[in-house]
C-alpha positions, 0 to 999 in steps of 0.5 A: 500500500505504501508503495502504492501511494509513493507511485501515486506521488511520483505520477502526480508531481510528474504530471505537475511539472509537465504541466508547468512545463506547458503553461512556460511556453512562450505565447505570441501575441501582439505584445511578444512580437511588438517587444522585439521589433524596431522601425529598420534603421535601412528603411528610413535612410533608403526612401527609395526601393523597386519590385517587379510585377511579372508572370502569368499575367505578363503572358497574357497581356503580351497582346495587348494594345491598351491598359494591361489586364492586371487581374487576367486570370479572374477577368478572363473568365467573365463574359462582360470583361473585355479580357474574355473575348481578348483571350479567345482571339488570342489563345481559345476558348477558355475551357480549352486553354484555362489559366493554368495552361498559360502558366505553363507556356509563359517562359521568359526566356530573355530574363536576365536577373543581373541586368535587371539588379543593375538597372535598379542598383543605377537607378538608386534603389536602395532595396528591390525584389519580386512579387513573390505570388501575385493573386494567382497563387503562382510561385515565383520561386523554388516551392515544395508546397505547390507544383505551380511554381517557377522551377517547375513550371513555365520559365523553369528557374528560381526567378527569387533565387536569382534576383536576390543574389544579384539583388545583393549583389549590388549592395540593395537590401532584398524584399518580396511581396505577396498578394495570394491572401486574395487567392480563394476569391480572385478565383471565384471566376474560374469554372470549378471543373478548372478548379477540380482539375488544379487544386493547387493553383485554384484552391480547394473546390468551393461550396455552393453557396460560395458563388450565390452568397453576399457580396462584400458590400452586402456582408464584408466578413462572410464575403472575406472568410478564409477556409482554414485550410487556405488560411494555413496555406498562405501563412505555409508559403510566406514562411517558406520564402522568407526562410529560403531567401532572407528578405529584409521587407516582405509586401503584402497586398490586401487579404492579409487582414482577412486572415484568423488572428493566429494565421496573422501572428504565426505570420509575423513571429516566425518572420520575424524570429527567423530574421533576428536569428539571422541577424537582420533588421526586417519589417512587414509592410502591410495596407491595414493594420488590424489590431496593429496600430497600438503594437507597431510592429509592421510598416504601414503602406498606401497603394497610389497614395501618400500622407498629407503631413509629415508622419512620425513613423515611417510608412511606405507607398508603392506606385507605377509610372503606368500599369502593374503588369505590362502590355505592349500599349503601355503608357508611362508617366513622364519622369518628372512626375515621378521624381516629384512623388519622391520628393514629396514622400520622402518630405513626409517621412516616406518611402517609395516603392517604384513598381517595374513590369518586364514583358512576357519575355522578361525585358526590363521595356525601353521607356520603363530603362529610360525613366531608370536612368533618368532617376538615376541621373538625377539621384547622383545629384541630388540624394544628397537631399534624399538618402539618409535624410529625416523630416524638417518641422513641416514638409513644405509649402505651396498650393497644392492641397492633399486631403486625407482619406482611408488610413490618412491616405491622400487620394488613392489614385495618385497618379491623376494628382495635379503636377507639382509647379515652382510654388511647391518646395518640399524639405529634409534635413540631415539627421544631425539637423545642420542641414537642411534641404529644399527642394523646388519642384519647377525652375521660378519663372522669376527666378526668385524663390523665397524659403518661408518656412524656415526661421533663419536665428543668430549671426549669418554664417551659412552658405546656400548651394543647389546641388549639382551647380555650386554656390547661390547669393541670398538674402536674410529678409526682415522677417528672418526668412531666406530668399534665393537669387536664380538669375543667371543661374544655368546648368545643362545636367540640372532638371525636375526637382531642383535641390538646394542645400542650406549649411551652417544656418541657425534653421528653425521652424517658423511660427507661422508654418502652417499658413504655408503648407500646401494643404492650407486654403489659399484664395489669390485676390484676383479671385475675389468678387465684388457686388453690391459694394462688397468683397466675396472671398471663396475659403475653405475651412476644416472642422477642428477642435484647435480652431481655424486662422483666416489671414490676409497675406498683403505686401503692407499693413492694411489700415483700419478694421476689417468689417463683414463675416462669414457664411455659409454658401446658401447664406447663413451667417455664422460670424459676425466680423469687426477686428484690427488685424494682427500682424502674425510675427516674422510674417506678411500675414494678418489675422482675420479672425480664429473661427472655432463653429465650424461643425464639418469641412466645406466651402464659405464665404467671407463677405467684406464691408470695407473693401479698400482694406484690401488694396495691396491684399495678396490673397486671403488664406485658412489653416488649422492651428498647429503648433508643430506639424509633426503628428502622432499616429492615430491622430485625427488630421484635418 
């Protein structure tokens, strides 16, 4: 009986320690991942990166004439889609040649993955890769978890496997993107006897009500559901990549928030755990953050957009000068354009991802290798002004207004923006703060340019030089602000954006800011109407809790009291106005009036009694109150 009891002890303190054993087992959570993950220091100094989109859907573009079908595998199994006929005239009937037989005869055999590293090394791309699996669930690398991959179908190499040794090879950081989170609906157009026939490219066949369900603005959450078994599928090959291949950033498209909250942090643990035991410095660049924006432990991206103010946090945006995949009537944004989204990402504590499409054959298309050496040219220039730099106080001055949207982004579809003119200046400073770089985005007509956003302090010892030609003149004005002299000024191998570097300066911020950043409401005087004996000013004001300046920008004083108020459009007056004007130091700027009422952004009116006030009136601008124009995130920006 003793005996008994002793192994029952023994059994039981055993059983305890297993169990203690168990509950010792690290948990990961937000908080485990967030504890050990940094901001890369590589990211914020490399502000300018590329990844290329190429594959299946490059093969079955490569006749096309007009805007690439960049969802070709979804479009060409839907009648209404013009893809549908486009398919049949060039390859068949869509149940005789289905996707998966595109794949097999795509082959690129003019892929060259040292010349593309090259052309991007010269370019001045500090980090480049590939879409590692776009939508269609196609592999470009050595998988063993799928057949449809690179090495075993189609151009029968390891396309990742070669661009990141040559990618390395140029002193670039490596990165890949996935976009297979969208896989199981993309397909949702391809007949299921396809799908029954390729499993592994398709997904798993789908129920019956998958087709005749909610659409996602009828049920966003049923329409996103994820099978389990695809969920574990898509976590299954990111981690299989980045344990091959090392990245230092890994892309994600949208589908990755659609995911269970333990595919997501399996996700991020086991990349980044992988990344720290290999000693890198690795981030996740994702579109939303689901339950992410407390923890930080991911970059945040904006597809075709930007950030209207200079972030606290460094945050990505990815572009293409034309289509994300190729077609041979490919049009592509001018240079110029380009080399400005740069500037103005970077001004915001962004970085840019340039998207390149290679043809079908895997060339790298001569005006995409134009637009590469252009911006290379003008980076051994001026990424003096760009790599390495951090945020001045406010990112820039101007007209060009920027309002924000989904996850603070400005307008989703960036490349329709209005071009950036001489009015626009952007800035960035070295990170030691002694220099500061502005960046005028179009030759002055005037060849005059004045810095109104910075406060020049103390003794005048500093130099001004615009990169690439050599020492400017300048003058200090009485309000302490900087002002260029041009003229004469000319240089064969300066164009686009011009930078000139502000060196040994007492530089601040200046007060009034942000009454010049470009998102500020300006209303020049020659848009000004009268009736009736009085003077209609057009202005728009935001909704803000720290109130709204209305000034008047004039060449001198204005005498006397200003007189009228501001209405609504259809009327309604909301303010009554009757108000000396006070000068706003260090500024050619006078206060109106500080309007706290206004209950959500729109257009008013500000009627003037007294017009002669305005005799030498510039314009009349509206801003909110900043102290700073570096916010925190998840602030509410307006």
């Amino acid at each position: 009986m003793k005996k008994l009891k002793f192994l029952i002890i023994i059994l039981f303190a055993f059983a305890c320690t297993k169990k203690t054993k168990k509950s010792n087992t690290p948990v990961i959570s937000h908080e485990s991942i967030a504890e050990n993950y940094t901001t890369p220091t590589w990211l914020a100094d490399a502000k300018y990166g590329i990844y290329t989109h190429w594959g299946g859907s490059t093969y079955g573009n490569q006749f096309n004439d007009g805007y690439a079908y960049g969802w070709y595998a979804r479009q060409m199994n839907f009648e209404n889609d013009p893809a549908y006929q486009y398919h049949r005239e060039y390859f068949g009937n869509q149940n005789e040649v289905p996707y998966h037989e595109l794949l097999k005869q795509f082959r690129g055999a003019k892929f060259d993955a040292n010349a593309w590293a090259d052309l991007f090394a010269e370019s001045g791309a500090k980090f480049a890769g590939p879409v590692a699996v776009h939508h269609d669930n196609f592999l470009m690398w050595d998988s063993k978890l799928s057949p449809w991959n690179s090495v075993e179908i189609g151009p029968k190499r390891d396309i990742s496997g070669e661009l990141r040794k040559a990618i390395l090879g140029n002193d670039m950081k490596f990165m890949a993107s996935f976009h297979h989170g969208f896989s199981y609906r993309f397909y949702e157009s391809v007949p299921r006897n396809i799908v029954a026939q390729e499993p592994d490219l398709y997904g798993p066949k789908r129920p019956d009500n998958f087709y005749s369900g909610p659409s996602e603005q009828e049920n966003p959450d049923v329409w996103r559901s994820i099978p389990r078994e695809v969920q574990t599928d898509f976590v299954d090959k990111v981690l299989e990549f980045t344990g091959k291949y090392d990245p230092d950033l890994i892309y994600f498209d949208f589908g990755l928030g659609w995911h269970d909250e333990d595919i997501k942090l399996k996700m991020y643990n086991g990349y980044y755990k992988h990344a720290r035991e290999n000693g890198q410095e690795s981030t996740v660049a994702q579109k939303v953050r689901e339950s992410i924006p407390e923890h930080q432990y991911s970059t945040l991206d904006l597809e075709r957009g930007g950030i209207a103010f200079v972030a606290n946090h460094v945050w990505l945006t990815d572009n293409s000068p034309g289509s994300w995949f190729h077609s041979r009537g490919a049009q592509f944004e001018p240079t110029n354009k380009i080399i400005d989204r740069l500037v103005d990402i970077v001004s915001k504590n962004g970085v840019f991802l340039l998207n390149v499409g290679p043809d079908a054959d895997g060339e790298i298309p001569k005006p995409l290798v134009k637009i590469l050496k252009e911006i290379g040219e003008w980076n051994l220039i001026n990424g003096e002004g760009i790599f390495g730099t951090r945020p001045w106080y406010n990112y820039g001055e101007g007209i060009k207004s920027a309002s924000t949207g989904f996850n603070k982004a400005v307008n989703t579809e960036m490349h329709y923006e209005e071009d950036y003119t001489e009015r626009e200046i952007r800035y960035t400073r070295s990170k030691d703060f002694k220099k500061v770089y502005a960046f005028i985005m179009d030759w002055p007509a005037n060849e005059k340019v004045d810095l109104n956003a910075i406060q020049i302090t103390g003794k005048d010892k500093g130099k001004v030089q615009l990169l690439g030609y050599g020492d400017i003149p300048y003058t200090i004005n009485e309000n302490q602000t900087i002002s260029l002299d041009l003229t004469g000024v000319r240089s064969d191998n300066l164009k686009y954006a011009y930078c000139f570097k502000l060196e040994g300066f007492e530089a601040v911020w200046q007060p009034y800011g942000h009454f010049i950043l470009p998102n500020a409401f300006h209303c020049p005087a020659e848009l000004f109407t009268n009736k009736d004996g009085k003077t209609n000013v057009t202005i728009g004001l935001n909704h803000s809790e720290r109130g709204i300046d209305i000034a008047l920008k004039s060449s001198t004083k204005p005498k006397g009291r200003l007189k009228g108020r501001i209405k609504k459009e259809n009327g309604v007056v909301l303010m009554e106005i009757d108000s000396e004007l006070e000068n706003i130091p260090n500024s050619n700027l006078y206060r109106i009036a500080t309007a706290d009422f206004i209950d959500k952004q729109g257009v008013y009116v500000l009627e003037i009694d007294n017009p002669e006030i305005l005799e030498n009136t510039i314009e009349i601008v509206s801003t909110v109150q900043r102290a700073l124009t570096v916010h925190k995130i998840g602030e509410i920006i307006d």
